[in-house]
C-alpha positions in Angstrom: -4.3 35.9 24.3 -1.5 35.5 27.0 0.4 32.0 27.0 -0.6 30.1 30.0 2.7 29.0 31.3 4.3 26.6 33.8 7.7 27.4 33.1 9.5 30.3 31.1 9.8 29.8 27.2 12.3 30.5 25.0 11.7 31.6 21.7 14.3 31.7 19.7 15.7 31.8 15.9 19.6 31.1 14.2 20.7 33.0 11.4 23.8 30.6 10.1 26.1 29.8 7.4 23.8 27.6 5.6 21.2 24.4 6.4 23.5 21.9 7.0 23.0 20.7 11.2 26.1 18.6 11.5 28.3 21.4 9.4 27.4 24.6 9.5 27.1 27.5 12.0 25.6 29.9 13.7 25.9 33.7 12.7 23.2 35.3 14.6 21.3 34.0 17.4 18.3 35.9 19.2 16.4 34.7 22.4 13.4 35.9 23.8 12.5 34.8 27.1 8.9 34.4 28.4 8.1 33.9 32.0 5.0 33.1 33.9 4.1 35.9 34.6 4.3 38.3 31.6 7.8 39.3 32.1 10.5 39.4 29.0 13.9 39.0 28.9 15.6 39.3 25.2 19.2 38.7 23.9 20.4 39.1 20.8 24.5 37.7 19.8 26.4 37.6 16.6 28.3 35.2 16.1 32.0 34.7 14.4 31.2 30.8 12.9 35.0 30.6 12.3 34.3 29.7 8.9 33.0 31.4 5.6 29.6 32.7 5.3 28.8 31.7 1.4 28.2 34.8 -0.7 24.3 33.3 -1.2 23.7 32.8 2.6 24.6 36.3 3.1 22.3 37.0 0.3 19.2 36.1 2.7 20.1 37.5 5.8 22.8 40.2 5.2 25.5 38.8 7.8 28.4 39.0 6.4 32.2 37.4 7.0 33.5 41.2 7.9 30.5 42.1 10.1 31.0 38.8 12.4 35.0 38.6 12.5 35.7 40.9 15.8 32.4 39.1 17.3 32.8 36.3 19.6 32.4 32.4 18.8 29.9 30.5 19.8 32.2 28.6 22.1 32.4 31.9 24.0 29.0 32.2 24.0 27.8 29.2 24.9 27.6 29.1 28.9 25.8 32.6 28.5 22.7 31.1 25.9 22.6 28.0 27.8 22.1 30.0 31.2 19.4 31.8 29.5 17.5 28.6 28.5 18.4 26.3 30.7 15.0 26.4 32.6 12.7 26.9 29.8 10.3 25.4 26.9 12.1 26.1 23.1 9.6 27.7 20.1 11.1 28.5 17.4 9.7 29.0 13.5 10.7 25.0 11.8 12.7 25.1 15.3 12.1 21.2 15.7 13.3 20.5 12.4 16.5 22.8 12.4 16.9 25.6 14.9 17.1 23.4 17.6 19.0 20.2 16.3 21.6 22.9 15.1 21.4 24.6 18.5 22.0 21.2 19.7 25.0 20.2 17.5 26.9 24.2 18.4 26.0 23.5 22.3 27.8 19.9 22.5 30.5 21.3 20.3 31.3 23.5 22.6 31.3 21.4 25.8 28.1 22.0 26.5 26.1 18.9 27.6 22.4 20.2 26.2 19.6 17.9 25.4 15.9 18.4 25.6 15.2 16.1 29.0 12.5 17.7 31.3 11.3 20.6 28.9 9.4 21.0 25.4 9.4 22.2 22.3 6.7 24.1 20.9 6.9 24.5 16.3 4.8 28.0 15.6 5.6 26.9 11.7 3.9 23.6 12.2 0.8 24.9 13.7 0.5 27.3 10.3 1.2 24.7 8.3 -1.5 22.3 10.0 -4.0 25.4 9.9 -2.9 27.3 6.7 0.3 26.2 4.8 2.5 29.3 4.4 5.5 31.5 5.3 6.4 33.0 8.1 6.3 36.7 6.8 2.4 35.4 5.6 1.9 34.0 8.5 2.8 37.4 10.4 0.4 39.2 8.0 -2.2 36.6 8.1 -2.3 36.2 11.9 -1.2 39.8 13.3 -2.5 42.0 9.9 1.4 43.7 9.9 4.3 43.2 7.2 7.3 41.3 8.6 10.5 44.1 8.1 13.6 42.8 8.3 12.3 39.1 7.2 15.7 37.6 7.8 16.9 39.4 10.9 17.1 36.8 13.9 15.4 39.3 16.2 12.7 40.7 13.9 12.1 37.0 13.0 11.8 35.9 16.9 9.4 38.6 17.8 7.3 37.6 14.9 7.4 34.1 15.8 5.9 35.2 19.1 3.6 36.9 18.2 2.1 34.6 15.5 1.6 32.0 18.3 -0.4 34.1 20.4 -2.5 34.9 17.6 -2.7 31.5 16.8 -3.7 30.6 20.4 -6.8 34.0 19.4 -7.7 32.2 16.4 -7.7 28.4 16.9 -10.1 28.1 19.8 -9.7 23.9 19.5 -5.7 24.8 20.3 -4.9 24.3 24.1 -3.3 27.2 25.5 -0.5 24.7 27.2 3.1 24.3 25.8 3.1 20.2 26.5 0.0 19.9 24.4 1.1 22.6 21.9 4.5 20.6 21.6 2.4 17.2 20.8 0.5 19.4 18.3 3.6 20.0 16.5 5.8 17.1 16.7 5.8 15.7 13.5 7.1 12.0 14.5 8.8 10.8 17.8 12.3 10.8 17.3 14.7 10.5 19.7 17.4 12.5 18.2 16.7 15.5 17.0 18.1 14.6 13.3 15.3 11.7 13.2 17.9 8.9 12.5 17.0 7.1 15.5 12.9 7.3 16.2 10.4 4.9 17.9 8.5 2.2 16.9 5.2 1.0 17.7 6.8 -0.8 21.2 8.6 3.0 22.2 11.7 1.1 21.5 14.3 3.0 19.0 14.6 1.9 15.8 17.4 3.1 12.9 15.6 4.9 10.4 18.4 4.7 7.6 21.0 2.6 6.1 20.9 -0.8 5.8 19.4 -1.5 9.3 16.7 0.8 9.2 13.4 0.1 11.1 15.6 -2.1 12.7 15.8 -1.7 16.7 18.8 0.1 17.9 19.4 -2.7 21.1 19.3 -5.8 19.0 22.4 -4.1 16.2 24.2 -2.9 19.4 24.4 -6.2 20.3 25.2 -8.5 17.2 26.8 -6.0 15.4 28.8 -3.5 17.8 31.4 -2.4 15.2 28.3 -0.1 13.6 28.6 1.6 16.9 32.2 2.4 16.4 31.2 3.4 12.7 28.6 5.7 13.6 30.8 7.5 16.6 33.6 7.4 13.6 31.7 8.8 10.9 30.4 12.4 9.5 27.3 12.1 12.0 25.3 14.7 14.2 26.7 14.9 17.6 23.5 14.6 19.4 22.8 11.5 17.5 26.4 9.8 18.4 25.0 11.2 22.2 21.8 9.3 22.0 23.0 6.4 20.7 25.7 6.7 23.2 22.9 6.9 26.4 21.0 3.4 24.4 24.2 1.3 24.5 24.8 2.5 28.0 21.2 2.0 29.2 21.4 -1.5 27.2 24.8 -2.3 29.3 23.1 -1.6 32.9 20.5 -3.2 31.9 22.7 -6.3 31.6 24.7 -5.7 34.5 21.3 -5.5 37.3 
């Protein structure tokens, strides 16, 4: 089964120097780039993440420090990857959960004002998981009968990501063959940064979900406590997240003001 799309997709997948989204970085980055029509477009970068790949990291996906030093950062690559989903739905492999947020975190590092506004995201892993709980080299056998090589490789791991989903899309008659409802299929919780500290409640107001004011909505600490503002914009936090919460206390502000 073809995707029915509205839009091009991206699929994607980050090979980086470990699993931290506000600290580490991005190694190896592959893109695959689905149009209405049938068409592909695919990219594939390595990445220098100007700081060292640990010994076990490199263990999993074979990148070393050596292989990456005479490639370019990701600051130098980031007008090219944005250009080249700019316009498009994201899919990814746990993408909601970490490709993207990390994605997210490299982009605004570099200058690069990126959010998720006026496309979705579509989670191949959480449609397995719903359906069958497994890996993503299972999921390649179970769904396409064919052994993942290269598990590990950004590009063998992005062309197995896309074509699990349309074999998902084959298998799972009850799934709609639509990325908006394939991205409210996988969408764990709405959050509205992509690290989940800020989320919605029941009103689709944003609420802190830790510390010592979580569940507690974002407007009402603005406003009687502003200095946690300046602590959060301070502090070791995700940079989407200190952007978001930026775009509340501004909303908040013109609120006021009209």
């Amino acid at each position: 089964m073809e995707l029915k799309l509205n839009k091009p997709i991206c699929f994607f997948d980050l090979e980086t120097t470990g699993i931290d989204i506000g600290k580490d970085r991005i190694v190896e980055i592959s893109v695959l780039k689905v149009f209405p029509n049938g068409n592909k477009e695919s990219k594939t970068w390595l990445v220098n993440p100007t700081i060292p790949i640990p010994p076990q990291t490199t263990a999993v996906h074979g990148i070393t420090d050596e292989k990456v030093a005479n490639e370019p950062t990701f600051k130098e690559l980031a007008t090219q990857v944005y250009n080249m989903i700019k316009d498009s739905d994201l899919a990814g492999f746990n993408s909601d959960r970490f490709d993207i947020p990390l994605l997210a975190e490299e982009m605004l590092r570099a200058g690069v004002d990126f959010d998720m506004k006026g496309r979705v995201s579509v989670d191949v892993q959480t449609v397995f998981h719903k359906m069958e709980e497994r890996t993503l080299s299972a999921a390649h056998k179970f769904y396409c009968e064919k052994t993942l090589e290269n598990a590990h490789s950004a590009e063998a791991d992005t062309m197995a990501t896309y074509e699990i989903l349309k074999a998902q899309l084959d298998r799972y008659p009850e799934l709609e063959n639509d990325m908006k409802l394939l991205s409210e299929f996988t969408t764990r919780k709405k959050i509205a940064d992509f690290a989940g500290m800020i989320a919605f409640d029941k009103d689709e107001e944003e609420i802190f979900t830790f510390g010592k004011h979580k569940g507690v909505k974002v407007g009402k600490i603005l406003e009687t406590e502003p200095g946690y503002f300046s602590w959060i914009q301070n502090a070791d936090f995700p940079l989407y997240t200190k952007k978001v919460l930026t775009a509340i206390k501004l909303r908040k502000l013109n609120n006021k003001l009209s």
